[in-house]
C-alpha positions in Angstrom: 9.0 -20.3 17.4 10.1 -17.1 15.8 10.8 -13.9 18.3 8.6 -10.8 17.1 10.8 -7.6 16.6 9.5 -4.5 18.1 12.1 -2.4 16.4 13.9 -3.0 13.7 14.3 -0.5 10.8 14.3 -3.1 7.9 11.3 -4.4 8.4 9.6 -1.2 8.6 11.0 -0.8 5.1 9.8 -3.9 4.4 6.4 -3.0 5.5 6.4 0.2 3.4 7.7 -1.4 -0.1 4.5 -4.2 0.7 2.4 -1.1 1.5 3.5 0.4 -1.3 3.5 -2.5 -3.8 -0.6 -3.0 -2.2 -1.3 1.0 -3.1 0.0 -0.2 -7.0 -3.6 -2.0 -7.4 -5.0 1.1 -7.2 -3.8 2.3 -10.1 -4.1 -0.8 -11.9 -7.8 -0.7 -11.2 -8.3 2.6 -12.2 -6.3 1.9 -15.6 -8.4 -1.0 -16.2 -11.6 0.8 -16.1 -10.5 2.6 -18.5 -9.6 -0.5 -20.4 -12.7 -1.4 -20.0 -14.8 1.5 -21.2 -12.6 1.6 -24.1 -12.1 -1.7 -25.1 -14.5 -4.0 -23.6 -14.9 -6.8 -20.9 -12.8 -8.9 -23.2 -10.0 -7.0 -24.4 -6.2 -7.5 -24.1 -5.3 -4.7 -21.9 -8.4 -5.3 -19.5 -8.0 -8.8 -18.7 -4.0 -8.4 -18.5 -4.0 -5.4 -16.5 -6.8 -7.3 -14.1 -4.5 -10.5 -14.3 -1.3 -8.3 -13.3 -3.5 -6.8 -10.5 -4.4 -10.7 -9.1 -0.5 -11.4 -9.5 0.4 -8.3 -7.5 -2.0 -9.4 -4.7 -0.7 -12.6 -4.6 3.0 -11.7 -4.3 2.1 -8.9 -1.6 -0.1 -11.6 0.5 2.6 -14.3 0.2 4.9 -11.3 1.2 2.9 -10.0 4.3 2.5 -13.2 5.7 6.1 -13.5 6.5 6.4 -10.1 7.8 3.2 -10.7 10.0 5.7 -13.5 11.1 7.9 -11.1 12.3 6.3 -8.6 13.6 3.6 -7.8 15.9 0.5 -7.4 14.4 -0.4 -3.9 16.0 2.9 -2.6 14.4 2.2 -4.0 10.6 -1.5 -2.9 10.5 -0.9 0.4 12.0 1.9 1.1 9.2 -0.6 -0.3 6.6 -2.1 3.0 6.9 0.6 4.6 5.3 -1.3 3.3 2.3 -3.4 6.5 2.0 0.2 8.5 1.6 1.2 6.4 -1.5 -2.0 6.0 -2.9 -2.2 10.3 -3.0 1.3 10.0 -4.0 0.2 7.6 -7.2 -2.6 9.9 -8.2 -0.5 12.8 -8.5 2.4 11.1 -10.4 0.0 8.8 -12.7 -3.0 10.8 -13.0 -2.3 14.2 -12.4 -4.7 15.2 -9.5 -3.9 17.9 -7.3 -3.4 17.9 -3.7 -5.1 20.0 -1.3 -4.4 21.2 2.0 -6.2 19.0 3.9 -5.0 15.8 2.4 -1.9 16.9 3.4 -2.6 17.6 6.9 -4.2 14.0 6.9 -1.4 12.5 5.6 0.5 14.1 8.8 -1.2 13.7 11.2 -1.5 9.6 9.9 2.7 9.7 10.3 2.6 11.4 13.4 0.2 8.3 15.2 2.5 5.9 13.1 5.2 7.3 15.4 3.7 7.8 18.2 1.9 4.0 18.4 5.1 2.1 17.1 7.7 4.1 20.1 4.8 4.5 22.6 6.2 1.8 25.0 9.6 2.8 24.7 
C-alpha cells in the first residue's frame, strides 16, 4: 500500500494545476452558452466546446484520483478551494469582470485556512 505524504511541495503543485485545469470548465461553460444562444443546440462550436468540457473532466478525474492516492484526503479537498481564486482569476482575464474588495479579502482569507489546516499538526 501506498504511504500518504503530508508534505510535499509537488503535489501541492499538482493539486493546484488539477484545481486549476477543474476551474477551466467554467469558462468553457460560460463560452458555450454563448454558443448556444448564438448558434443553436446543434452547432459546431456548442457541441465541441461541451465535448472539450466532458474531455477536461475526464482527464482531471483520472488525474485526481492518483493524487487522492497520495495524499490525505483532508489536504486535497481543502486545497480544492483554491478553485474560487482561479475561477476570479479566469473571469478577469477571459471576460473582463472586475474585482471588488471583498472578493479579494475572500480569496485571503481562503489561503490563509489553506495554510493554516495543511501545517496545523506540525
Amino acid at each position: 500500500m501506498e504511504e500518504k505524504i503530508k508534505s510535499n511541495w509537488s503535489i501541492y503543485i499538482l493539486i493546484q494545476l488539477l484545481v486549476m485545469l477543474y476551474s477551466i470548465v467554467g469558462v468553457l461553460s460560460k463560452t458555450a452558452s454563448g454558443f448556444l444562444v448564438k448558434e443553436g443546440f446543434f452547432s459546431v462550436q456548442f457541441v465541441g466546446t461541451v465535448g472539450l468540457m466532458v474531455f477536461v473532466l475526464g482527464v482531471y478525474a483520472i488525474f485526481w484520483q492518483k493524487v487522492l492516492k497520495k495524499t490525505e484526503l483532508a489536504v486535497a479537498y481543502l486545497n480544492k478551494s483554491f478553485c474560487l481564486f482561479w475561477s476570479l482569476l479566469w473571469s478577469v482575464l477571459f471576460f473582463g469582470d472586475s474585482i471588488k474588495s471583498n472578493q479579494i479579502v475572500g480569496i485571503i482569507i481562503i489561503v490563509c485556512g489553506i495554510i493554516v489546516v495543511t501545517n496545523y499538526d506540525k
